[in-house]
N, C-alpha and C positions, 0 to 999 in steps of 0.2 A: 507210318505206312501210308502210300500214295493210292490215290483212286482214282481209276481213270474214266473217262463220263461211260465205256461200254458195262464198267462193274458197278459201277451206281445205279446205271439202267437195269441190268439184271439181279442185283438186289430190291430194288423197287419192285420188278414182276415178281420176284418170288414172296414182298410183300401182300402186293395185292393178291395173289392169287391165294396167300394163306386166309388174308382177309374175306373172300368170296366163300371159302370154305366152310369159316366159321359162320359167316351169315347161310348159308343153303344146311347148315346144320343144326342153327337155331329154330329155323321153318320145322325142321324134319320133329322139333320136339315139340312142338304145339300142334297135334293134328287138329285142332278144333279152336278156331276163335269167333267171337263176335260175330252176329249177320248167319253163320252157320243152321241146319238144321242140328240138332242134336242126334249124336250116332246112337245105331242099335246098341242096347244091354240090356243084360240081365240080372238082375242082385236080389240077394237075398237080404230080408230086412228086417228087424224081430216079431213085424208079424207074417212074413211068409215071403215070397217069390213076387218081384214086380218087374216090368220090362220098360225103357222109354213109352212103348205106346198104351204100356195102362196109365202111364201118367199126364196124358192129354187133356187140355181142360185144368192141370192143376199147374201152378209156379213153382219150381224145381231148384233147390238148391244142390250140387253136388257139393262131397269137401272131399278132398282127397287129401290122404295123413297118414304119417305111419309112428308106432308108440315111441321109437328110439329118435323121430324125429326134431331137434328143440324148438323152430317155427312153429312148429304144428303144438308141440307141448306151449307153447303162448298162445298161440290163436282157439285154442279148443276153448276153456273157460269164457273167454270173450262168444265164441260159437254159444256156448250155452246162455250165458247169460241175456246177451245181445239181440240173439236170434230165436233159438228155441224156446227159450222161456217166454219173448214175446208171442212168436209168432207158431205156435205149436196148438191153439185152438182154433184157427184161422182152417176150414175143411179144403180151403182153395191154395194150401203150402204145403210142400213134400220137402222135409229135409233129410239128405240122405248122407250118413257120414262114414265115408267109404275105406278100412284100413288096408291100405298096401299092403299086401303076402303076411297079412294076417288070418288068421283062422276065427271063430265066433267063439270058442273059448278064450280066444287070448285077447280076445278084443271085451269080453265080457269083465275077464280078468282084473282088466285096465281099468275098466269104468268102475266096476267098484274100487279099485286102489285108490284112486283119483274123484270119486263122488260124483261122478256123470252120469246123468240120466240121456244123452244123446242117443237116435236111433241110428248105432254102429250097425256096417256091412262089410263082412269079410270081402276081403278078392284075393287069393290065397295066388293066384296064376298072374296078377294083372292083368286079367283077361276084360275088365269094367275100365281100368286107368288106362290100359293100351287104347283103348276105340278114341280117348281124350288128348294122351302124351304119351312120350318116352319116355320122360323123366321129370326132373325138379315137384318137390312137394314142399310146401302143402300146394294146393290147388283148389279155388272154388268156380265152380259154373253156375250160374243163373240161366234158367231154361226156362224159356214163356208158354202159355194156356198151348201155344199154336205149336210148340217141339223147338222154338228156336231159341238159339243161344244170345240171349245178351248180355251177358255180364261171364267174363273170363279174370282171372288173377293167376299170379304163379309168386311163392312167398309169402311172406307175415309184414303188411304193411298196416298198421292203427287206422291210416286217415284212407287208404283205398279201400277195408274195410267198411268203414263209414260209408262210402261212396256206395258200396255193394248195399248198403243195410238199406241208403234212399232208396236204388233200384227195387228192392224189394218192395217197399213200401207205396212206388209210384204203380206197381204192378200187381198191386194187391184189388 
């Protein structure tokens, strides 16, 4: 089959313009990065009802996960191990472990199946994950004393974990 330079030129634009797509589309799924203030929520936690702004003054970990997810099934015990178990007597660390369109039984459920003491927060609506993303999980935010975001992830990476763990520790 012959191409002539006007059909190479309008396959090319219909390249780029799928290209431009997919980039204004990956924007639309990270509503929240780095530098950001932290958006309004609300979540409930197992000891009650907390919003961003009662959490001012403290270093804020989100994790955003859901039970059928298998990143998130890898990253949880590292969460526990790595993070909560150090840093859960620390009064200046909120860890919050947020399940996607889960409910607090089923997320209770889980942690005893699996031997977690993590403090699980349903979001039954993703009504906490939407103010963050559209999509992709797991997800963690690091949220400083002052509401702002520094520290964003999307996935189960070992070594940008680590990276997250010094940010914690440098903000501690």
């Amino acid at each position: 089959m012959k191409f002539t330079w006007r059909t190479l030129s309008i396959i090319g634009l219909i390249l780029s313009a799928g290209i431009l797509v997919a980039w204004a589309n990956t924007d639309q799924v990270d509503k929240v990065k780095v530098g950001d203030d932290s958006p309004a929520f609300r979540v409930i936690t197992p000891d009650g009802e907390v919003t961003n702004e009662d959490l001012r003054g403290k270093l804020v970990l989100i994790n955003f996960f859901a039970t059928w997810c298998p990143p998130c099934i890898k990253e949880l015990p590292v969460l526990q191990k790595d993070v909560w178990e150090r840093f859960k007597g620390n009064d200046d660390f909120v860890l919050l472990v947020v399940g996607r369109e889960h409910t607090m039984k089923e997320l209770n459920e889980f942690a005893k199946s699996k031997g977690f003491d993590l403090p699980f927060c349903p979001d039954e609506n993703r009504a906490v994950f939407g103010q963050f993303a559209t999509q992709s999980i797991p997800r963690n935010y690091v949220i400083d004393k002052k509401g702002k975001v520094i520290y964003a992830s999307k996935g189960y990476n070992h070594q940008e974990f680590e990276q997250m763990i010094t940010i914690i520790e440098n903000n501690l």
